[in-house]
LOKOL-867251 format. One record per atom (N, C-alpha, C, O): x, y, z. Coordinates in steps of 0.1 Angstrom, whole numbers. Example, Ala and Ser with C-alpha at 12.3 -4.5 7.8 and 13.67 -1.06 7.14 Angstrom:
2
REC/px/py/pz
REC/132/-57/78;
REC/123/-45/78;
REC/132/-33/78;
REC/142/-33/85;
REC/128/-22/71;
REC/137/-11/71;
REC/129/0/79;
REC/134/11/80;
***
This chain:
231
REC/px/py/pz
REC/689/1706/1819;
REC/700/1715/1820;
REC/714/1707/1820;
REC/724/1710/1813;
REC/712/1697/1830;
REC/724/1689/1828;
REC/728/1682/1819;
REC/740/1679/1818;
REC/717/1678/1808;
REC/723/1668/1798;
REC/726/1678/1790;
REC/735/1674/1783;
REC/722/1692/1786;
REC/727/1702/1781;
REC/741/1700/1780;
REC/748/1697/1771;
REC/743/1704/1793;
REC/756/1708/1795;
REC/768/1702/1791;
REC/779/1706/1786;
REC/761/1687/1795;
REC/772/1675/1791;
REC/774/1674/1778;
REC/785/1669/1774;
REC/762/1679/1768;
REC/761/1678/1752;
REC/770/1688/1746;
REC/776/1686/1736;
REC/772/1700/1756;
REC/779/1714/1745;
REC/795/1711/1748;
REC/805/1716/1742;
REC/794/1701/1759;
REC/814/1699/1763;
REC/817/1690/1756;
REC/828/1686/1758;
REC/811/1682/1745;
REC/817/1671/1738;
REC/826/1676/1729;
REC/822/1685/1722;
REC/838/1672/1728;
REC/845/1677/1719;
REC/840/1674/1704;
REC/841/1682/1695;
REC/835/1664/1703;
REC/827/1658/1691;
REC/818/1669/1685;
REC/818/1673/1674;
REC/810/1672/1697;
REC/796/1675/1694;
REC/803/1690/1689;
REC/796/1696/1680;
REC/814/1697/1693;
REC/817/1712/1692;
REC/822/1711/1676;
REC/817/1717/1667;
REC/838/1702/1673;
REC/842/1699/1662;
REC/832/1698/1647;
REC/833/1704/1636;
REC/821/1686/1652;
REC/814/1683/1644;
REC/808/1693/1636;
REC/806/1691/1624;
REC/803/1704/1644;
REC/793/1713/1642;
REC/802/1723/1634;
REC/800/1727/1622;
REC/811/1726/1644;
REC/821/1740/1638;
REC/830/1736/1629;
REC/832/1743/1619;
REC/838/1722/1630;
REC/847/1720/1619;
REC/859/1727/1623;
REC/869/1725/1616;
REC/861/1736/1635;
REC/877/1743/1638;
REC/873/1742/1652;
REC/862/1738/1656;
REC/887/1749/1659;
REC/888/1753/1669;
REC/879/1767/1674;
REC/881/1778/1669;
REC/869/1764/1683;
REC/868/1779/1691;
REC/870/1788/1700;
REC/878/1783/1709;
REC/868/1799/1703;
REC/871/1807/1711;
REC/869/1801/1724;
REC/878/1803/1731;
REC/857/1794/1729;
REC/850/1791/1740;
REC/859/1779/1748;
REC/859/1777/1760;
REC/869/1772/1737;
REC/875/1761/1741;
REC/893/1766/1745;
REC/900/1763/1755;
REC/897/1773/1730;
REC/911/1783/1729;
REC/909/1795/1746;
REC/917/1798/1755;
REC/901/1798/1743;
REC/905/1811/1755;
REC/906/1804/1774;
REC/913/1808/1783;
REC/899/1797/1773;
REC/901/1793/1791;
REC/916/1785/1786;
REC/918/1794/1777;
REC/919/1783/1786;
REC/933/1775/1781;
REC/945/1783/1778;
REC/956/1781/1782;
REC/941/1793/1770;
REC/946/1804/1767;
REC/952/1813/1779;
REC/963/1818/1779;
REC/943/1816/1788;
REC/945/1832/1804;
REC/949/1816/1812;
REC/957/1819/1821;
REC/948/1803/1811;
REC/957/1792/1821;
REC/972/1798/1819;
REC/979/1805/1825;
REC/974/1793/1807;
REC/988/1795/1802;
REC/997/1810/1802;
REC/1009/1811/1802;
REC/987/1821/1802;
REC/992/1832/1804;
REC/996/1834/1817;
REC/1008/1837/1821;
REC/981/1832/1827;
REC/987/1838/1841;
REC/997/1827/1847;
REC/1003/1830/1857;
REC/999/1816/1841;
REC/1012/1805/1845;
REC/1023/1810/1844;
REC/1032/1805/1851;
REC/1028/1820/1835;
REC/1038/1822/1828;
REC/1040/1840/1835;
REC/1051/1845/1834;
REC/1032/1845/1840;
REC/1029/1857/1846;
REC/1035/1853/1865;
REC/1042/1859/1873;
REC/1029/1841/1864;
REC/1035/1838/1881;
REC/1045/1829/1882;
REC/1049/1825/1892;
REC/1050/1825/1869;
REC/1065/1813/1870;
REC/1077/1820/1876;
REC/1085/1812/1881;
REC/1080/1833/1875;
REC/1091/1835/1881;
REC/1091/1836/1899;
REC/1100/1835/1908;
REC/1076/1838/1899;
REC/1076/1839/1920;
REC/1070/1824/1925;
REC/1063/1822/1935;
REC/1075/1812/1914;
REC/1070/1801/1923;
REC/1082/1798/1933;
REC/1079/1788/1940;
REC/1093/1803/1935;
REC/1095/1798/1943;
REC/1094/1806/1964;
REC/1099/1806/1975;
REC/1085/1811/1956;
REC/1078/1817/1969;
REC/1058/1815/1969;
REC/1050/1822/1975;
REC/1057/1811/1965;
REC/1044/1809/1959;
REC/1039/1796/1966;
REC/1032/1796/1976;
REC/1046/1784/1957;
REC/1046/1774/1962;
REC/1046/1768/1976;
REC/1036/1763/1981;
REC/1060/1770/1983;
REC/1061/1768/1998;
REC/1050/1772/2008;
REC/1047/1766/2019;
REC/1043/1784/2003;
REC/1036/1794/2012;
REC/1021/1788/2013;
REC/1013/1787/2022;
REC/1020/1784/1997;
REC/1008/1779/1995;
REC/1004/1760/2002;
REC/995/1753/2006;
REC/1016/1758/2000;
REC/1018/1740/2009;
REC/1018/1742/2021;
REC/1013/1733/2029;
REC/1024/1755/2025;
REC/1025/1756/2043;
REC/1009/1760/2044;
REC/1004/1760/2056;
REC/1005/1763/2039;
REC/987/1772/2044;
REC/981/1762/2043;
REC/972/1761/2052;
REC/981/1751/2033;
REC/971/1735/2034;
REC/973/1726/2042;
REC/964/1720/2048;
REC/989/1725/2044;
REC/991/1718/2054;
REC/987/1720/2072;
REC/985/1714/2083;
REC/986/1734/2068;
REC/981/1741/2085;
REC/969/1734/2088;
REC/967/1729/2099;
REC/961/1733/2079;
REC/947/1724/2084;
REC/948/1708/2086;
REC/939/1701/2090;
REC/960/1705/2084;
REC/963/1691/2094;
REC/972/1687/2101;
REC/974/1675/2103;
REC/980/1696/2107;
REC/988/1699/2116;
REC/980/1706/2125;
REC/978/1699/2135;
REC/975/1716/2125;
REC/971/1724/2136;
REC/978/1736/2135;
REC/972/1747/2138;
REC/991/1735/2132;
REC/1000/1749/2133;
REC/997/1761/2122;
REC/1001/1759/2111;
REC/992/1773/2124;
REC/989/1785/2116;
REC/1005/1789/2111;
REC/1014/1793/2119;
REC/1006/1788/2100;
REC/1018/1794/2094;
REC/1022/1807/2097;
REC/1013/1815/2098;
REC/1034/1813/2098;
REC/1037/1829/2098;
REC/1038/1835/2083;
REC/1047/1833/2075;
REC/1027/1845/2080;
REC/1029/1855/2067;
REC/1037/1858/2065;
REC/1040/1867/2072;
REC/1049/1855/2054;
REC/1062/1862/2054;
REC/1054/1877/2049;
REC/1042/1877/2046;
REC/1061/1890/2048;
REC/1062/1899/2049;
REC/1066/1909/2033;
REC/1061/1920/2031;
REC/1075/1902/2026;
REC/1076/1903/2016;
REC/1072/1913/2006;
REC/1077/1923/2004;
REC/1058/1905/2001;
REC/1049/1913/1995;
REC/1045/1927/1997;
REC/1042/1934/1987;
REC/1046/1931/2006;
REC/1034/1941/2017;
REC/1046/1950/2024;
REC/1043/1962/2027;
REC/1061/1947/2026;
REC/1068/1955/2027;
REC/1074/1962/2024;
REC/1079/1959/2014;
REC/1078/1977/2031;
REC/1077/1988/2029;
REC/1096/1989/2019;
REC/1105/1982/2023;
REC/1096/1996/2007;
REC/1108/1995/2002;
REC/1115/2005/2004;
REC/1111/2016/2000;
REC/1129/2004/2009;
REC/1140/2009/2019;
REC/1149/2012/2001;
REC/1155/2023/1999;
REC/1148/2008/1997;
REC/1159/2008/1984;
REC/1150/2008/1969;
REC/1141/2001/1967;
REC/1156/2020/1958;
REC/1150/2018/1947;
REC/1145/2006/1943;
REC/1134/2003/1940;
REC/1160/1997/1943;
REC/1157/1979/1938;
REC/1147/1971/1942;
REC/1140/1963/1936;
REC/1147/1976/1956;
REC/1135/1969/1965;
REC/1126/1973/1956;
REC/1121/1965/1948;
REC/1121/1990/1956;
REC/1106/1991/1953;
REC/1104/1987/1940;
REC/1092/1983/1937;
REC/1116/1987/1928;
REC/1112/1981/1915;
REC/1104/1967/1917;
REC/1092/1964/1915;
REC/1114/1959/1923;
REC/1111/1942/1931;
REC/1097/1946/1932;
REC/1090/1946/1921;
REC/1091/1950/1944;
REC/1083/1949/1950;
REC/1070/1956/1942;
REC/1059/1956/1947;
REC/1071/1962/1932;
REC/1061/1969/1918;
REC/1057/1957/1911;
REC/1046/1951/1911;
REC/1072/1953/1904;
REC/1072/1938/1899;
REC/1066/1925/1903;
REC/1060/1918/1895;
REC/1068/1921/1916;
REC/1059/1916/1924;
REC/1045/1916/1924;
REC/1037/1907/1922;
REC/1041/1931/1928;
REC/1027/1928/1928;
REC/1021/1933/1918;
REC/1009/1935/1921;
REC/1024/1936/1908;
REC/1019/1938/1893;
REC/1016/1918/1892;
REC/1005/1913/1894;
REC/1025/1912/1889;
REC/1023/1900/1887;
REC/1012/1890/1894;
REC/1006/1881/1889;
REC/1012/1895/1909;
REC/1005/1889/1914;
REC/989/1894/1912;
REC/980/1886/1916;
REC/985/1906/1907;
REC/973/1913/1906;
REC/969/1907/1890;
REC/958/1905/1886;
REC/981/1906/1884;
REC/973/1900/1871;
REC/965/1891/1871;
REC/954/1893/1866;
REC/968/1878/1875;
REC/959/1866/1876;
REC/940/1873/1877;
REC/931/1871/1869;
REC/942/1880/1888;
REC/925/1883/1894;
REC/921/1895/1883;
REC/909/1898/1882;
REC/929/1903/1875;
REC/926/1911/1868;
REC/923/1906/1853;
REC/915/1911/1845;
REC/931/1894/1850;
REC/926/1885/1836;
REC/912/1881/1841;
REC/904/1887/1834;
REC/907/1873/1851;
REC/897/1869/1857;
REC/888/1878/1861;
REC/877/1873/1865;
REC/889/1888/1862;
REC/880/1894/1868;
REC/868/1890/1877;
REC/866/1892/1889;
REC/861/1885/1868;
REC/842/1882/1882;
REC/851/1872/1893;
REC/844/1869/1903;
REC/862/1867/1891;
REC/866/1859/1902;
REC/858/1868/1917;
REC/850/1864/1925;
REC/868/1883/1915;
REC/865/1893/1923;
REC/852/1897/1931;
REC/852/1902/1943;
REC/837/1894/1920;
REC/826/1892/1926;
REC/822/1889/1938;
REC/813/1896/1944;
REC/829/1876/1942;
REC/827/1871/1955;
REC/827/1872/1961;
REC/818/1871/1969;
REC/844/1878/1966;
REC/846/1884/1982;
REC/839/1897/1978;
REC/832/1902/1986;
REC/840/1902/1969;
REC/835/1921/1969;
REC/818/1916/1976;
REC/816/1917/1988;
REC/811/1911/1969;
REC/799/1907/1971;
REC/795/1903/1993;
REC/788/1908/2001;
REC/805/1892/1992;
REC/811/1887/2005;
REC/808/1901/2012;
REC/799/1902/2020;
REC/817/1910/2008;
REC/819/1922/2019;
REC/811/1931/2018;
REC/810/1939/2028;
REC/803/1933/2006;
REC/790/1940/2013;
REC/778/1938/2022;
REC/773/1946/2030;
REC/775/1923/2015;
REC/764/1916/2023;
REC/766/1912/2035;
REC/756/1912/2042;
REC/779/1908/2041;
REC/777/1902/2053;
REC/783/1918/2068;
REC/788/1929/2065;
REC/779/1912/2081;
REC/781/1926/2086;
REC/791/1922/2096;
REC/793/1929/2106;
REC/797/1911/2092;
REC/812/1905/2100;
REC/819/1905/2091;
REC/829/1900/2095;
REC/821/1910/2076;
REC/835/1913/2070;
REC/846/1920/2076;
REC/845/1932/2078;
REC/856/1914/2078;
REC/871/1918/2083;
REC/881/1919/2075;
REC/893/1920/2080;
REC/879/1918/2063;
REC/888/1913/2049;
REC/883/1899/2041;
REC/875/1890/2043;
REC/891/1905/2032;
REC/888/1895/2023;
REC/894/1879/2029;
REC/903/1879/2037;
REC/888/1868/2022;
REC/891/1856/2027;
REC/902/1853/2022;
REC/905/1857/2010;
REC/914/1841/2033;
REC/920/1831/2023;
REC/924/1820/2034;
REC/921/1820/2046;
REC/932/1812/2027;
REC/934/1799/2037;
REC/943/1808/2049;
REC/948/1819/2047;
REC/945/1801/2061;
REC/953/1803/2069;
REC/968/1805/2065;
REC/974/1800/2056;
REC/973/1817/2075;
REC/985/1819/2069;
REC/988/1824/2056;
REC/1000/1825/2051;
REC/979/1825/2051;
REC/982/1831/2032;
REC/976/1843/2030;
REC/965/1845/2034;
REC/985/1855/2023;
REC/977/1867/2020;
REC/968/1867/2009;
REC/973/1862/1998;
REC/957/1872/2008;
REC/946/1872/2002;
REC/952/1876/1984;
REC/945/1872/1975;
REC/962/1881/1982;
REC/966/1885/1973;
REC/971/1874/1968;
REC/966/1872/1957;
REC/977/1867/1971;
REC/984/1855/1970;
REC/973/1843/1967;
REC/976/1834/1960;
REC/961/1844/1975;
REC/952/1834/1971;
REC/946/1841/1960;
REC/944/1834/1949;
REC/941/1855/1960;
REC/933/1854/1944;
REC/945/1849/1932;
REC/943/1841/1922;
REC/956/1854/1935;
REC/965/1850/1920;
REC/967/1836/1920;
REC/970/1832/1909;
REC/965/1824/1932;
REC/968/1810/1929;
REC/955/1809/1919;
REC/956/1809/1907;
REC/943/1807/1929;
REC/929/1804/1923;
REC/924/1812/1913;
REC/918/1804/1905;
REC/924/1822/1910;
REC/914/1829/1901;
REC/917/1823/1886;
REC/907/1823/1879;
REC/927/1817/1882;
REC/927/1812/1867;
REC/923/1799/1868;
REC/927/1792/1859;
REC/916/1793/1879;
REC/913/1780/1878;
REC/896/1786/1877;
REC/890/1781/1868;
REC/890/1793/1883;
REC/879/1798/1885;
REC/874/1806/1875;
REC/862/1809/1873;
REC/888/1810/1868;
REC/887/1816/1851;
REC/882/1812/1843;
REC/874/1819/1836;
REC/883/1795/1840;
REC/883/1783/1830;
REC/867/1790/1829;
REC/863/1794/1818;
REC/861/1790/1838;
REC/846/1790/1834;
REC/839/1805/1830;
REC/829/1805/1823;
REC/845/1817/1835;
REC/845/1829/1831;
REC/845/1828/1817;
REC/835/1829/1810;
REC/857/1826/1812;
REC/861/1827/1798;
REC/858/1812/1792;
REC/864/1806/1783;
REC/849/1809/1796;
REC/841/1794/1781;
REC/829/1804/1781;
REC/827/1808/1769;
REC/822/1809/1788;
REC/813/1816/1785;
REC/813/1829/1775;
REC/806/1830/1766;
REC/824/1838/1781;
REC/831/1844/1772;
REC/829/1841/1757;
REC/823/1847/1748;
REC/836/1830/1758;
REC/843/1825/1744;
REC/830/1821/1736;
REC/832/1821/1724;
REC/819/1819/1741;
REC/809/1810/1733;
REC/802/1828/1729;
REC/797/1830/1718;
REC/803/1837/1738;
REC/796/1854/1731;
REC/802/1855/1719;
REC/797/1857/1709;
REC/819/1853/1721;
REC/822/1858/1707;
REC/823/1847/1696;
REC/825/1850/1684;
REC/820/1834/1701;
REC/819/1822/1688;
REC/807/1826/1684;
REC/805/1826/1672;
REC/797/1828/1691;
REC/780/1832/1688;
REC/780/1847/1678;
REC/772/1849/1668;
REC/790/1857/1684;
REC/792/1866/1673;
REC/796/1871/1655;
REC/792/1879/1647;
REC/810/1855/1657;
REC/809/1854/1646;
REC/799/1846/1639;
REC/799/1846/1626;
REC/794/1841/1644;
REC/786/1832/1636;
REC/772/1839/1633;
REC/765/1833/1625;
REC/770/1850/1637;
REC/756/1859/1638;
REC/758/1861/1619;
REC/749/1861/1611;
REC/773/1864/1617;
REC/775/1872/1608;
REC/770/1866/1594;
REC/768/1873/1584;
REC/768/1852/1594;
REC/767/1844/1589;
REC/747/1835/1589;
REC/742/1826/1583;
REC/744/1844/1598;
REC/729/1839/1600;
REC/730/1826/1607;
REC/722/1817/1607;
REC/741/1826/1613;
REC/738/1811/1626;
REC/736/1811/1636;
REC/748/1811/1640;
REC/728/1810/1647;
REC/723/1805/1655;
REC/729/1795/1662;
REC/723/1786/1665;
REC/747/1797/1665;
REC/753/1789/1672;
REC/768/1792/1678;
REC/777/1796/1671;
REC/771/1789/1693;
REC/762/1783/1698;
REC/751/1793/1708;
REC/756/1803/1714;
REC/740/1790/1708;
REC/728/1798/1712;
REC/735/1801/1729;
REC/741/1795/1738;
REC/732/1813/1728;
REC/732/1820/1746;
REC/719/1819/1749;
REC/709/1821/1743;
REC/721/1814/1764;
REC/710/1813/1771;
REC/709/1827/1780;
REC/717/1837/1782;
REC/697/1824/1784;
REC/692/1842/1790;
REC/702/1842/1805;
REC/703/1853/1810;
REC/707/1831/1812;
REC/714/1832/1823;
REC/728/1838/1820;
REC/733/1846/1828;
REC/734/1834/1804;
REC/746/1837/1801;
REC/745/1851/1799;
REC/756/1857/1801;
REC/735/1857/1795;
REC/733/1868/1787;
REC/737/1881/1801;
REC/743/1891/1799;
REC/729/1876/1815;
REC/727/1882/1827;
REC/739/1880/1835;
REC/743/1889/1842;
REC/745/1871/1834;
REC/759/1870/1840;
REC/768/1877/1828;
REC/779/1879/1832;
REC/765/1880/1817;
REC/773/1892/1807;
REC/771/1907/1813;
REC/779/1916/1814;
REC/761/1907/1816;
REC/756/1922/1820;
REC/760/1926/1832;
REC/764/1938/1835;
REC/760/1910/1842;
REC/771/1917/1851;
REC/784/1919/1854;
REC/789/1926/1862;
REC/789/1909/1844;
REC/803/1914/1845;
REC/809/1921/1835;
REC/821/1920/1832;
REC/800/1931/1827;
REC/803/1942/1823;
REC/805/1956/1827;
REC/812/1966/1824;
REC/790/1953/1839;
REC/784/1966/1849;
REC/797/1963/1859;
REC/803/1974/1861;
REC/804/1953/1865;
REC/817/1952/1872;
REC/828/1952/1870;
REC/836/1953/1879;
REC/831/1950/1857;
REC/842/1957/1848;
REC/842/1971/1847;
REC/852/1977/1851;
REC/830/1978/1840;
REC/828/1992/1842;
REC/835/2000/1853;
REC/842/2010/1851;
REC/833/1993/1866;
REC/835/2003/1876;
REC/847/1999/1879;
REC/853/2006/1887;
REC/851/1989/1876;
REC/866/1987/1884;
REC/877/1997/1870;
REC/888/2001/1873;
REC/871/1999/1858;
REC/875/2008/1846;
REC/881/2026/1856;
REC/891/2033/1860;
REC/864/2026/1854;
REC/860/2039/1858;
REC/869/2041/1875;
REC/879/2048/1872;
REC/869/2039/1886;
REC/876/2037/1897;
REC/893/2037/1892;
REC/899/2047/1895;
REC/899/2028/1887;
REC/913/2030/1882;
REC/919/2039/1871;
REC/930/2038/1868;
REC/907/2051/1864;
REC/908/2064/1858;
REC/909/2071/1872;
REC/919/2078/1874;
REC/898/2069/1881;
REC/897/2082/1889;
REC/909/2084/1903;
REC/913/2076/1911;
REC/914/2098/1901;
REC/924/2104/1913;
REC/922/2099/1924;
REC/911/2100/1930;
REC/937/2093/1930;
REC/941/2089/1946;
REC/944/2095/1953;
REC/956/2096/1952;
REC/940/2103/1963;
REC/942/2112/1973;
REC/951/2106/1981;
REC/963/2109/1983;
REC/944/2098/1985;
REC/954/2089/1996;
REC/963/2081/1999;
REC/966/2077/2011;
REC/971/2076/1983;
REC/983/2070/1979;
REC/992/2078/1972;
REC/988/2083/1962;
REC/1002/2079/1974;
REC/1016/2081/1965;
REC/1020/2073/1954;
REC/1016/2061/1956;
REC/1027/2075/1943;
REC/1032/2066/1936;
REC/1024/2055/1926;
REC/1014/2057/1918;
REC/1030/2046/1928;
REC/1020/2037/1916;
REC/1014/2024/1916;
REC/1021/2015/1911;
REC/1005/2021/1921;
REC/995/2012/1928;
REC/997/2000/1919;
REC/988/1999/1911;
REC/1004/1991/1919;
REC/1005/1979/1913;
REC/989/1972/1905;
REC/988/1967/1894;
REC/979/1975/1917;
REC/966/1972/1912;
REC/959/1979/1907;
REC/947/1978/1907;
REC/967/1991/1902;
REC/959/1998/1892;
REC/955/1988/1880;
REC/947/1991/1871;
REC/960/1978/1880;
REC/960/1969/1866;
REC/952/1962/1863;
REC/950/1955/1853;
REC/944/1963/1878;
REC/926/1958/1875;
REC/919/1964/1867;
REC/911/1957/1861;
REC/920/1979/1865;
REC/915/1990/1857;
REC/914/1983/1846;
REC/902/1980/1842;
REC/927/1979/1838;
REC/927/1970/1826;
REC/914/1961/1820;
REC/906/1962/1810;
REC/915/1950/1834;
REC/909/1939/1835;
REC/893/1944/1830;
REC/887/1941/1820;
REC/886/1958/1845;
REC/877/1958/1841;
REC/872/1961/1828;
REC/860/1959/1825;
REC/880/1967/1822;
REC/877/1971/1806;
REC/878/1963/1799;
REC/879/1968/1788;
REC/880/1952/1798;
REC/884/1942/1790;
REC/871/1932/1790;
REC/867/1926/1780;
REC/864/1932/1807;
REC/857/1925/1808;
REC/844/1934/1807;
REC/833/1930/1810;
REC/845/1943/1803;
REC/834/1954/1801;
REC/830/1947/1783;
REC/821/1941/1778;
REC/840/1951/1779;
REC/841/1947/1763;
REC/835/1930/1766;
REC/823/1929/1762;
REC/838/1924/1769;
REC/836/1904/1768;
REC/817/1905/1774;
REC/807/1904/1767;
REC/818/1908/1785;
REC/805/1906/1791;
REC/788/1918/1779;
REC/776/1916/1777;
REC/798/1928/1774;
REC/792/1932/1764;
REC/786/1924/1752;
REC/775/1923/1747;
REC/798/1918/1750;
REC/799/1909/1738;
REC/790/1897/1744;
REC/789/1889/1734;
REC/784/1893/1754;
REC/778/1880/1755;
REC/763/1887/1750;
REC/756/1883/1741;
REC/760/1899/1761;
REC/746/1905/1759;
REC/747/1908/1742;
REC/739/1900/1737;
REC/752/1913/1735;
REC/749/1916/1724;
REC/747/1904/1714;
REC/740/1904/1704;
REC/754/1894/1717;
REC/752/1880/1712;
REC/737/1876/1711;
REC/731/1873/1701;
REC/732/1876/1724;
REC/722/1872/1729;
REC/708/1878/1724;
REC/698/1872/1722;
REC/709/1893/1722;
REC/700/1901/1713;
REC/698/1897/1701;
REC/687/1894/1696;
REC/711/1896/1694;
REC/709/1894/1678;
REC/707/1880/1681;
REC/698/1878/1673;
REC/709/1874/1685;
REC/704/1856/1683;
REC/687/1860/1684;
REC/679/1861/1674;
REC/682/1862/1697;
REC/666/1867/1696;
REC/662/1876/1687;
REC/651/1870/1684;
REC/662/1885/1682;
REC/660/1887/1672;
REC/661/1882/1661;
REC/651/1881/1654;
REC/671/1876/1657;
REC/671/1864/1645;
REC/660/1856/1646;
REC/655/1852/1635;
REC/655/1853/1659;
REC/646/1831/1665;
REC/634/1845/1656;
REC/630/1844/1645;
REC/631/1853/1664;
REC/617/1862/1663;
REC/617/1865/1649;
REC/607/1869/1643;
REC/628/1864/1643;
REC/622/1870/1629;
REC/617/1854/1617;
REC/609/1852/1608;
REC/626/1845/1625;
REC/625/1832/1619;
REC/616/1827/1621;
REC/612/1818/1612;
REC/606/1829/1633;
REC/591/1825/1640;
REC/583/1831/1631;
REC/574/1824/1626;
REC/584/1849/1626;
REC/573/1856/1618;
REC/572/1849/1607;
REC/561/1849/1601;
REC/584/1840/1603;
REC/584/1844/1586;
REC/577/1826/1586;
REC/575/1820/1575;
***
């Protein structure tokens, strides 16, 4: 499995084969550069907060949450700001989506969930939007290899081959796209106005469509091997 792995990352070995650029390699590179450019205007609140929360673990001292984010807006300007804000900050984990898996997963299974995790002193919102596009890179190579495998179906190739793990980590983060879809269609009783993270809704349809696209890859490749075995 490991020397696999190390074989399909060669730039050589990808070039060689394909002769262009792929999806599997263009797209993690691709949602870096977006959500970079999505969170460049609040680095300078970003940054500080995120150095003061690392630094806490060798100092000793727990940083104070500024407030910012999460407060209540007194003035139109404010609340545009504060839309603006966290629209930006919900994209990162909404391009990424299965990022999300974890703590959601985290918080069912365990029977001491109190919130979602993040470093000291940092709001969790704030940590999915740092991390989740580094934790992307690998979401979307997988991604990328369903729809390089797709086009290449069209052509009778067999490359590059989905494995049956890729195929099941498709299914799930299509079945969890689905609902995070289906959930940001359905009526809020209990909020006013306009939920910045409704923009996960997005996400999950997007990754409904990608994680589709891996299973369906994976079908027509076995069916191809099975017909190639008959004949």
């Amino acid at each position: 499995m490991v020397r696999w792995f190390t074989k399909v990352l060669r730039p050589q070995f990808v070039f060689g084969r394909c002769g262009k650029t792929t999806f599997r390699w263009t797209l993690p590179l691709t949602q870096l550069v977006v959500c970079g450019l999505v969170l460049w205007p609040l680095r300078g609140d970003l940054i500080p907060r995120v150095e003061a929360s690392f630094a806490s673990y060798w100092s000793g001292k727990v940083p104070e949450q500024a407030v910012r984010f999460s407060s209540c807006a007194s003035t139109d300007e404010q609340y545009c700001q504060e839309q603006n804000e966290g629209i930006r900050l919900c994209a990162p984990p909404s391009v990424n989506l299965p990022f999300l898996l974890f703590p959601f997963s985290w918080g069912v299974l365990s029977e001491e969930y109190s919130g979602p995790w993040a470093p000291e002193g940092l709001d969790y919102k704030i940590w999915w939007a740092v991390s989740s596009p580094f934790t992307g890179i690998f979401f979307w190579w997988v991604a990328g290899r369903g729809i390089d495998a797709l086009l290449a179906a069209r052509k009778g190739t067999i490359f590059p081959r989905i494995r049956t793990a890729e195929a099941v980590l498709g299914a799930i983060w299509a079945a969890f796209g689905m609902w995070f879809a289906v959930m940001a269609v359905l009526p809020d009783s209990g909020e006013s106005g306009t939920n910045p993270c409704d923009i996960l809704g997005v996400g999950g349809a997007l990754w409904t469509l990608l994680g589709s696209a891996i299973v369906t890859a994976w079908l027509i490749q076995h069916r191809v091997h099975k017909g190639s075995v008959r004949s």
